[in-house]
C-alpha positions in Angstrom: 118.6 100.0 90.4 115.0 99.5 91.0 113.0 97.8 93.7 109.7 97.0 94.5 107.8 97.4 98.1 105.0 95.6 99.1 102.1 96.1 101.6 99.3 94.0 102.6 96.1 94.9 103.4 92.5 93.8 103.8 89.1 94.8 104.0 85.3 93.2 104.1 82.8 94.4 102.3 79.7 93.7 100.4 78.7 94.1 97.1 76.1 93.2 94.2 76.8 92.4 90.9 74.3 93.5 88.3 73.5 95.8 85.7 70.4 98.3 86.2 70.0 98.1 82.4 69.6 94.3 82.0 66.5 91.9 83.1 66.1 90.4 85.8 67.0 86.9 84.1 70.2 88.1 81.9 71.3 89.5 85.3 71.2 86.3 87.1 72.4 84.3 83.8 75.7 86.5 83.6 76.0 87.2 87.2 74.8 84.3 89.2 74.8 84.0 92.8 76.7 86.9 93.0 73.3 88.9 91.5 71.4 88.0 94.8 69.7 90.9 95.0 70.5 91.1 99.3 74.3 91.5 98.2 76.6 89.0 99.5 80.1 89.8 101.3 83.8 88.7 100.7 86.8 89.4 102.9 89.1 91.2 100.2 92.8 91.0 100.6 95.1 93.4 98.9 98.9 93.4 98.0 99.8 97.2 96.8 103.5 97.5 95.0 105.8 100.5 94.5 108.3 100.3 92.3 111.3 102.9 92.3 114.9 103.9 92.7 116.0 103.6 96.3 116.8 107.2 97.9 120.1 107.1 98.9 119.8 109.3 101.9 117.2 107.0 103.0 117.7 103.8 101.8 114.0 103.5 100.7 111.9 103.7 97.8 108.6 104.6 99.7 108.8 105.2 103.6 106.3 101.7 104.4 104.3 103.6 107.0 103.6 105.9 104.2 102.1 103.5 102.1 100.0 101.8 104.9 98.6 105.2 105.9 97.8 105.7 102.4 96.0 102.2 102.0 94.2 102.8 105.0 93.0 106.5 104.1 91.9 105.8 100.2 90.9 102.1 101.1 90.3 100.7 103.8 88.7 103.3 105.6 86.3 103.9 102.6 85.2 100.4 101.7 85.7 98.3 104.9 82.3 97.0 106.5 80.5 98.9 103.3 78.4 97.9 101.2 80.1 98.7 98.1 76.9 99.0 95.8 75.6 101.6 98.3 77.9 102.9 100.6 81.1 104.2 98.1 80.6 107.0 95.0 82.6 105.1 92.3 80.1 102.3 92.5 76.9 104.5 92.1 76.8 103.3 88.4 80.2 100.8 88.4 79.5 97.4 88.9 81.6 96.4 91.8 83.2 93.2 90.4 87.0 92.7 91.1 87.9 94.3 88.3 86.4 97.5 88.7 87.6 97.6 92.3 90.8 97.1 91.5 91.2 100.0 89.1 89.4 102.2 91.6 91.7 101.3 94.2 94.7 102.4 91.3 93.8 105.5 90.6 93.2 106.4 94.3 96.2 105.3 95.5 98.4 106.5 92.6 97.5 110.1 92.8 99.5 109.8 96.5 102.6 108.0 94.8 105.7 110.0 93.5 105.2 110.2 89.6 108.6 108.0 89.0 107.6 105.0 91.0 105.5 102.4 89.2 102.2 101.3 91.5 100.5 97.4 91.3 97.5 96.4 93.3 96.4 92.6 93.6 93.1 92.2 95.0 92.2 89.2 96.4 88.5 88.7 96.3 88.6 84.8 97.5 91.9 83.2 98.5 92.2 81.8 94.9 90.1 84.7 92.7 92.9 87.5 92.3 92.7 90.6 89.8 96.0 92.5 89.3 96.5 95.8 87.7 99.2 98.7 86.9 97.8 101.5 85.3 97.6 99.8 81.4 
């Protein structure tokens, strides 16, 4: 039997979208306002998921204080109040969209999660713009 174990988290943080090799006009044609070259700022919410067998001594598959100190070590204390563009290494040459964030936020967070359990992350960038991803 498996189950799945949620936690919700959130952060805000800032962010560009743009690409250094582009002009100035195929950047805003592909990227819009969310090229403005100030950044702008979205309050991110995020729904991570462990999958796995339930211990039997314990009764859990993934102690939830676990997985909220984990969130808080790989993500929220590294992105929130940051300017993503600037402020975080992965996005020194990764364009910060939702998509990219999302994966990043993945592979952090699954290096900390036992190798059997299966790991989703939805990121919320607005409250109806979500990404979701699981390691495919």
């Amino acid at each position: 039997m498996r189950v799945t174990v949620s936690r919700k988290a959130h952060f805000n943080a800032a962010h560009r979208l743009y690409r250094k090799d582009w002009t100035d006009a195929q950047n805003e044609h592909v990227f819009g306002k969310c090229n403005n070259p100030n950044f702008h700022g979205h309050n991110y919410e995020l729904i991570v998921s462990v999958t796995g067998k339930i211990n039997p001594e314990t009764g859990y598959v993934m102690d939830i204080k676990e997985l909220a100190d984990i969130i808080y070590e790989e993500v929220e204390s590294r992105f929130d109040h940051k300017n993503l563009n600037l402020d975080v290494p992965e996005f020194q040459e990764l364009n910060p969209t939702a998509e990219n964030i999302v994966v990043v936020i993945w592979n952090k967070i699954r290096k900390r999660i036992a190798p059997g359990n299966d790991l989703e992350v939805v990121l919320y960038e607005t409250p109806r713009n979500f990404v979701t991803y699981s390691g495919e």
